[in-house]
Every structure is written in C-alpha cells, then in structure tokens.
N, C-alpha and C positions, 0 to 999 in steps of 0.2 A: 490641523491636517487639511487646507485650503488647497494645499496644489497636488493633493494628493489622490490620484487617478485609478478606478478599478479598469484595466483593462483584459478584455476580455480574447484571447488568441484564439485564431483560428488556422488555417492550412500556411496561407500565405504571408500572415505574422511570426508563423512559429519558423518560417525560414529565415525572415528578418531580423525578429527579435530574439529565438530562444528560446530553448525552456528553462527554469532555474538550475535543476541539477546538473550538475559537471559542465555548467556552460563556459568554463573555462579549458574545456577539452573537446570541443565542437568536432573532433575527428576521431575520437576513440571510438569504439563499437560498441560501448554502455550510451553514449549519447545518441548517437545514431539509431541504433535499437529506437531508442526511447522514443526520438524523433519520429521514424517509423511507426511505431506502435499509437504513440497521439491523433498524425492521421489520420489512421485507420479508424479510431475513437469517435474521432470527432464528427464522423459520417452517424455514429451512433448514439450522438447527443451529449457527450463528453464535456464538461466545460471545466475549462483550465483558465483562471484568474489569479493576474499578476495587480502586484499595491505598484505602483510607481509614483516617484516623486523626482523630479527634473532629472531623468530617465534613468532612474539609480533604484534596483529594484528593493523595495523593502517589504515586500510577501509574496504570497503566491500559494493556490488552494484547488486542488483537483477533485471533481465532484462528478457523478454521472448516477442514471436509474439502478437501478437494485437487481433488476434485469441485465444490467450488462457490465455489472461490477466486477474487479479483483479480486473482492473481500469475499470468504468463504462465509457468508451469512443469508438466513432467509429474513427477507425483507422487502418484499414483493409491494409492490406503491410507494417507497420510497426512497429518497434520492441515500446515495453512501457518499461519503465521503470519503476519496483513498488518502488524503496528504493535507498539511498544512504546515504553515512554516513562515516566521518574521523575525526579521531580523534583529527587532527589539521591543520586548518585551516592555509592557505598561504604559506603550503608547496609543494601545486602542486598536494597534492592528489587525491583530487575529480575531477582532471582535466585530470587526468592517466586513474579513471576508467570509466568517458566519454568516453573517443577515447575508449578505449577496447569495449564499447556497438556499439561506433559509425562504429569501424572497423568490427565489427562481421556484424553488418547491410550492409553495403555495402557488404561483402563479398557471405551475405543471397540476393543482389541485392532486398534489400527491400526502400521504399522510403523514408524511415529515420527513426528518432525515436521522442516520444514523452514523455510526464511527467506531470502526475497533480502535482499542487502544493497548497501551501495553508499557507498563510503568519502568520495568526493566531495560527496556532498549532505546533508543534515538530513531530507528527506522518504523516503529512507528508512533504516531502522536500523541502527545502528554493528555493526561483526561481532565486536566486540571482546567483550561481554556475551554473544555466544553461544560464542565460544575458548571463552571463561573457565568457561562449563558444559558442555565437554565435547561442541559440535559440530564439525563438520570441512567444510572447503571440497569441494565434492563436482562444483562447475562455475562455470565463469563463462562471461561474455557482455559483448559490446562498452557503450562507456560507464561501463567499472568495475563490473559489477556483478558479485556472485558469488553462489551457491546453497550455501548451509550445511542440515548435513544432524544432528540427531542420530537414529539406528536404533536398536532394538531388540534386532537382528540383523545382526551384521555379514556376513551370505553374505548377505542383500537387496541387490538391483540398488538401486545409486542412482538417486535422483532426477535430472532432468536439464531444462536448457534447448533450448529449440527452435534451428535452428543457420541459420536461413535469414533474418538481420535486415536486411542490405543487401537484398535481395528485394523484404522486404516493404515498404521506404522507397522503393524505385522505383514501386510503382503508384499513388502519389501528386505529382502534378505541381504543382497546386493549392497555397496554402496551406489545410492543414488540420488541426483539430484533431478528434482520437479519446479520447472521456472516458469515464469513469462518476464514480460520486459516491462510492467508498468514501472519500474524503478530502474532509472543506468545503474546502475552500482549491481545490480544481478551479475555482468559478465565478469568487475572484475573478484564478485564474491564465487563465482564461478571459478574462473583462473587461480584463485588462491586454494579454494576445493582438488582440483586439478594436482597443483604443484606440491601437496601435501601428498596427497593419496599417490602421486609417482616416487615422489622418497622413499614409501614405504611398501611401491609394488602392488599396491591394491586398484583394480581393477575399476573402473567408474562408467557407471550407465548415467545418459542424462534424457529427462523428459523433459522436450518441450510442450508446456497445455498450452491447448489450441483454439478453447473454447470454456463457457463458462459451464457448461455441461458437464465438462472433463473437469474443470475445476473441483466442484461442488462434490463430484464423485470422487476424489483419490485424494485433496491439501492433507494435510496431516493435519495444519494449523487455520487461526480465520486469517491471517495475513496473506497464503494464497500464493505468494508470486514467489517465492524462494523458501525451499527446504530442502533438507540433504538427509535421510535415512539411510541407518548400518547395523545389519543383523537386527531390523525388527524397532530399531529404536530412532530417535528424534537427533539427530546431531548438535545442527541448529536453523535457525530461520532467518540468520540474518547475518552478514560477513562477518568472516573469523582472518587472522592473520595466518600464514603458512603455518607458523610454530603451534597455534592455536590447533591448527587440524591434527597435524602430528599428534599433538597433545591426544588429544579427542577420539583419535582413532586407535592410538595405541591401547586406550582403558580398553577400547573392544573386541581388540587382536585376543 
C-alpha cells in the first residue's frame, strides 16, 4: 500500500473531490443535502477521510466528537464514529482508517472512540472490522444494534445507549418520518416512504432534527438520522423499496 494516500477533506476539497456516497449523482438532493450538511460539520471538527490510490478511491471514514455526533449514544470524550467503508476487503484498508480515527483521538486526549453497529443491515457498519482491532461490545439496543467501544483506559465508564426506545415510538401515532442528512440516501429512503404511503392515502408528517439535543431526545433507534414510525411502532430505519412500505403499512392499516 505505498501509494496509498489518507486524505483528509475539507470545504474546498469536498467541492473538488466529493464525498463517496452517490458521487455518481453530484446533482441529486441526497448528495447535495450531504454536501451541505459536511460543511456545516466540518466547522464543528468533523473529519471525513478518503484511502486513495492514483486517484481511484478505495475507503473512506467519517468521524467526529461525541458531542456533535449522529449517533444516539452517550459518550461524552469521545470520538463516534458514523461510517466506514472499503472497497476491498483483506487489504488492510479499513484497518488504516481506524488508527487514523484512533490517532486523531488520542491526539484530541479523548478516551477513545466508539461505533454503533448493526449486523442486519448495510447502512450501518459490520462489527466484525472493529473485533478484529481490538474493540469490545460495551451495549446493545433493540433492532440488533450494539455499541463497540475501543478506551484508552480500561477503569473509564463505558459508553452507553439511552434505554427508553419503546417510549420513545409511542409518542408517535402518526405516520412519521425523523431525519437528518448525514447519510444521501435519507432523501431517496424518504421519497420511497412518500410514494408508498400516497398509494395507500396515508397521511405523512416529516421531522427534520436540527440538533443533537433534539436528537438524543425523540431517535427511536442509536442510528439517529432515519426512522419512520406508525401507530406507536418502528417501521424501519433504513430504506425500504415502494413495495416494501406498502408491505409494512398494510400489516398496520
């Protein structure tokens, strides 16, 4: 891996270069979004690291303080981690842009970092790449998800998920959907929400969270940026196809 380059984007790369997801649809308004949203991040210490190798990207790893994260997790000193992602596996990749989070962390003298995961889905990251360096499951939470933790310090209190998620899926009767944009693929899991729920005449409220305040108070799940509640329950947290919602909605009708 000799020519192999972490680079690290900021405002005026990311216009340049790109960000990996749907950078093949540079004008959709999940990229855009995304686009926007990085920005705004990056003023808040956000760092977004792309692998490249003679300019053909082969990862990419978005990482910020625990303080201004996505992830519905308490975790106060240290870094989250919201994404990871390489294009081929057993090369060493995803295991470069670990240290590069894990080094920025110690550098910030934070007490390490962390990472939902969630073995069921693609949207978000396999747990298996952070086993393998040396993290540890430290909590889970309904819908398969777990909180991996590497410290610094093993007498540090773990990190931990909020434990009140049924709760929170009851104050919504409605169907609705609660977003943000750290992911493009929100709008068109959005629009596919949409076009299901007008087939069948039901009615759709959408939150945008604005903050991580608002976060922390109302996710259902620790993923944070996408969920969709109906009559009280959990739909799903992550794109479904038109036929999918119908599906899904009708068990609820």
């Amino acid at each position: 891996m000799c020519n192999v380059q972490l680079v690290e984007l900021n405002n005026d790369m990311l216009e340049g270069i790109g960000s990996y997801c749907l950078r093949s649809k540079k004008k959709s308004a999940g990229y855009m979004n995304k686009s926007s949203w990085l920005n705004d991040r990056f003023e808040e210490g956000l760092k977004y690291v792309q692998l490249i190798e003679n300019q053909k990207q082969l990862g990419f790893i978005e990482y910020t303080e625990a303080e201004f994260s996505s992830r519905v997790v308490h975790a106060d000193g240290y870094l989250v981690i919201h994404c990871l992602w390489v294009s081929e596996v057993g090369k060493g990749y995803g295991t470069q842009l670990i240290n590069k989070c894990l080094d920025d962390a110690r550098k910030l003298s934070k007490k390490g970092v962390v990472v939902v995961t969630n073995s069921k889905t693609s949207w978000a990251p396999s747990k298996d790449i952070f086993l393998n360096n040396h993290f540890a499951v430290v909590d889970t939470a309904p819908y398969d998800f777990e909180l991996l933790a590497y410290k610094f310090n093993n007498e540090t209190v773990n990190p931990y998920f909020p434990h009140d998620w049924s709760e929170r899926t009851k104050k919504f009767n409605n169907l609705t959907i609660l977003r943000s944009f750290q992911c493009p693929y929100v709008e068109i899991a959005t629009e596919n929400m949409m076009a299901g729920a007008n087939k069948l005449g039901i009615d759709l409220d959408i939150i945008d969270i604005k903050n991580r305040q608002e976060l922390m108070a109302i996710s259902p799940t620790p993923y944070g940026i996408f969920s969709v509640i109906f009559k009280g329950q959990l739909i799903t947290f992550h794109r479904l196809t038109v036929h999918s919602v119908v599906k899904k909605l009708k068990e609820l009708m």
